[in-house]
C-alpha positions as CSV (number, residue, x, y, z in Angstrom):
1,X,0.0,0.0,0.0
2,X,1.5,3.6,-1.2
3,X,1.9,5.5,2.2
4,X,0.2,9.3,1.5
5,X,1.2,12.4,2.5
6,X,-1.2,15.4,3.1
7,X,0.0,16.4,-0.6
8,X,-1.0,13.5,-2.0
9,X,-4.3,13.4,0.0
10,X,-4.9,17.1,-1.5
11,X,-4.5,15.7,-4.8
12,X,-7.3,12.6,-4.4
13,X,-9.3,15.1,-3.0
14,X,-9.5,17.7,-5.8
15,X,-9.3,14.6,-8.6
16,X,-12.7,13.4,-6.7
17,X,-14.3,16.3,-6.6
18,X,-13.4,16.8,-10.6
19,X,-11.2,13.9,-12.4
20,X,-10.6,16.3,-15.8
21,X,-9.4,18.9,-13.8
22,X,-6.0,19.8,-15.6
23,X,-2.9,19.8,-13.3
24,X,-1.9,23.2,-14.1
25,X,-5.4,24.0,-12.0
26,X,-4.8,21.7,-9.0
27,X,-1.5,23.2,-9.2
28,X,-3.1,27.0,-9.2
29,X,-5.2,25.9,-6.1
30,X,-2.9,24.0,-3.9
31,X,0.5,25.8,-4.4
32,X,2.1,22.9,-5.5
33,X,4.3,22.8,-8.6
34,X,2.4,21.4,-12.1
35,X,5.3,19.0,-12.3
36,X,5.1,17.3,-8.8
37,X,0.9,17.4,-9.6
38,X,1.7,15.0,-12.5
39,X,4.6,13.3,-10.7
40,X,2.5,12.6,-7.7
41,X,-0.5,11.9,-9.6
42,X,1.2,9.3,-12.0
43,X,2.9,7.5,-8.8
44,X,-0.4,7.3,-7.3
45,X,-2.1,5.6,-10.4
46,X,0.6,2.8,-10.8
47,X,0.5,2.1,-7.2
48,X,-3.4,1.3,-7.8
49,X,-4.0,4.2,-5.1
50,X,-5.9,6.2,-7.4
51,X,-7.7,5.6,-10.5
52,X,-9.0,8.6,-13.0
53,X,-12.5,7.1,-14.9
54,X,-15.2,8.2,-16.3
55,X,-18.2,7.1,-14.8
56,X,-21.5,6.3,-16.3
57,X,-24.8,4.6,-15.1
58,X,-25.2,1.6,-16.9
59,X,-28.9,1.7,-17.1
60,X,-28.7,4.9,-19.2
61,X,-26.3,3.7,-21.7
62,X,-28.0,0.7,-22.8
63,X,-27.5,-1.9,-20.4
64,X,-30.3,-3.2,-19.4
65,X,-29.4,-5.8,-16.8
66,X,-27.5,-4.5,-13.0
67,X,-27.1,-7.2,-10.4
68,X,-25.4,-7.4,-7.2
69,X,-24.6,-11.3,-6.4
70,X,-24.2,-12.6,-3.5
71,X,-22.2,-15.8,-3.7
72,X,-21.5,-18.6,-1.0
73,X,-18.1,-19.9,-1.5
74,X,-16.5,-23.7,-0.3
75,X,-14.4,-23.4,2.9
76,X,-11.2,-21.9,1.8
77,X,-12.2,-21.0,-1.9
78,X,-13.5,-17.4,-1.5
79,X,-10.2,-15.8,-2.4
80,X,-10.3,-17.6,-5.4
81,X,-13.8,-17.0,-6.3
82,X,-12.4,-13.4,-5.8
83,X,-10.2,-13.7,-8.6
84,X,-11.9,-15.7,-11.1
85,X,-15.0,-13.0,-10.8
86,X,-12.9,-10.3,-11.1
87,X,-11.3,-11.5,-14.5
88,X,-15.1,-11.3,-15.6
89,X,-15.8,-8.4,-18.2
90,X,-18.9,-8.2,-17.0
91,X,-18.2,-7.3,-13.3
92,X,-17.3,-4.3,-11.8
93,X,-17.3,-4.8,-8.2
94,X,-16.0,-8.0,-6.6
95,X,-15.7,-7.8,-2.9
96,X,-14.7,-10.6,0.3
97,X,-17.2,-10.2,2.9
98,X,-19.1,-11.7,6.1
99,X,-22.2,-12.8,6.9
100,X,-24.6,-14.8,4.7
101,X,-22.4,-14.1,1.7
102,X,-18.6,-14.8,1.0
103,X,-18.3,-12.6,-1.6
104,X,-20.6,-9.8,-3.6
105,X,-20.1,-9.2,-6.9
106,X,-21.6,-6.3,-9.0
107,X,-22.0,-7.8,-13.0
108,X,-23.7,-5.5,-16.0
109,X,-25.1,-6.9,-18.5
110,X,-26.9,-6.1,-22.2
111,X,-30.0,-7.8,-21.0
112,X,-31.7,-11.2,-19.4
113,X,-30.4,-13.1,-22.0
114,X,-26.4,-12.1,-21.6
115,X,-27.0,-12.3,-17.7
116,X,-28.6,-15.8,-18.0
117,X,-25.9,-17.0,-19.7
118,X,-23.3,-15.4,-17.5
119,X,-24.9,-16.7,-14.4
120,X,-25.6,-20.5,-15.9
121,X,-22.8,-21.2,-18.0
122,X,-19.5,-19.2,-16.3
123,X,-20.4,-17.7,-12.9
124,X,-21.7,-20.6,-10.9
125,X,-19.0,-22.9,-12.6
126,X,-16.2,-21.3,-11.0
127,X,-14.2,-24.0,-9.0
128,X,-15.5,-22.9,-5.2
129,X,-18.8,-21.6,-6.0
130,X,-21.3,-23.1,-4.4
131,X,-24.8,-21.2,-4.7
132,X,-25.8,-17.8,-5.8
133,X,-28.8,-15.3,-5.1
134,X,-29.1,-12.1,-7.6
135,X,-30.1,-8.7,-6.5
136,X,-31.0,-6.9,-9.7
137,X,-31.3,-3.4,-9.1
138,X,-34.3,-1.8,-10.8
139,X,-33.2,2.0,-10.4
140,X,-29.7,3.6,-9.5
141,X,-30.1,6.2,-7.5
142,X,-26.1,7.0,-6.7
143,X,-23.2,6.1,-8.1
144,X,-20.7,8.1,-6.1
145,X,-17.1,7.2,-5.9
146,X,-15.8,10.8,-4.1
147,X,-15.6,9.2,-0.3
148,X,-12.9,11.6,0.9
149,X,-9.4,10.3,1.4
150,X,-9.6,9.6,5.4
151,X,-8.0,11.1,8.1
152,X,-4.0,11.0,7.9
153,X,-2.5,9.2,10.2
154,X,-1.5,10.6,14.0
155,X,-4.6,13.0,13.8
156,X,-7.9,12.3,14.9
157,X,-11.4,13.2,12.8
158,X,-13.5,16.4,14.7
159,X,-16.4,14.8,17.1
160,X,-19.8,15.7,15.2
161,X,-21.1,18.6,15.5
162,X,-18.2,20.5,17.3
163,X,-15.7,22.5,15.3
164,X,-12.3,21.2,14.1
165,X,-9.1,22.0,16.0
């Protein structure tokens, strides 16, 4: 994991809030040099720390099928399932988790056909995977991918409601 520095956290931040913001501009508002912007930004996208995309709901671009799928893994084979689903052109989301699920995974699809066929004949054949149950969502609401970039280490976060020190 790339350790960051408050300069680096400035730069997520601003990329969040606009990705096609040019680094002359972040340069302009931070006082930091154009050149370390692109140095910094570039280290920070082949690390995997950041990643500069655009973003588009898939239900308004002609994709007609979004699932979320919850999938229940064979003792010691969710880590695996991890990888094999992530390989997937259709997904875009493939997380380890607790509770009734071992892993979700977010899949897009062109329509009940193409998701069938994912499902039937590639998902639930990966070595590990041993049952399914699809969420497909019917309306996106959000698709937000600005969180913030946490609180740097050694500091703590102001208490709700009470002014930072």
């Amino acid at each position: 994991m790339t350790e960051l520095d408050d300069i680096d956290r400035q730069l997520i931040a601003a990329l969040q809030l606009n990705g096609r913001k040019s680094f002359k501009e972040i340069a302009e508002e931070t006082g930091i040099p154009a050149s370390s912007v692109r140095y910094r930004v570039q280290r920070l996208e082949e690390s995997g720390t950041l990643q500069i995309v655009g973003i588009a709901n898939p239900l308004s671009i002609g994709f007609d099928r979004l699932a979320l799928i919850g999938v229940r893994c064979m003792p010691g084979k969710a880590r695996q399932v991890c990888q094999e689903l992530a390989g997937l052109t259709e997904s875009s989301y493939v997380v380890l988790t607790t509770g009734t699920y071992d892993v979700m995974v977010e899949v897009v699809c062109r329509d009940l056909e193409h998701y069938t066929e994912l499902l039937y004949d590639r998902l639930q054949l990966i070595d590990g995977v041993s049952a399914t149950e699809t969420f497909f969502v019917l309306e996106a609401h959000k698709l937000a991918y600005g969180w913030g970039v946490g609180t740097p280490p050694g500091t703590r976060p102001p208490h709700v409601g009470m002014a930072a020190e």
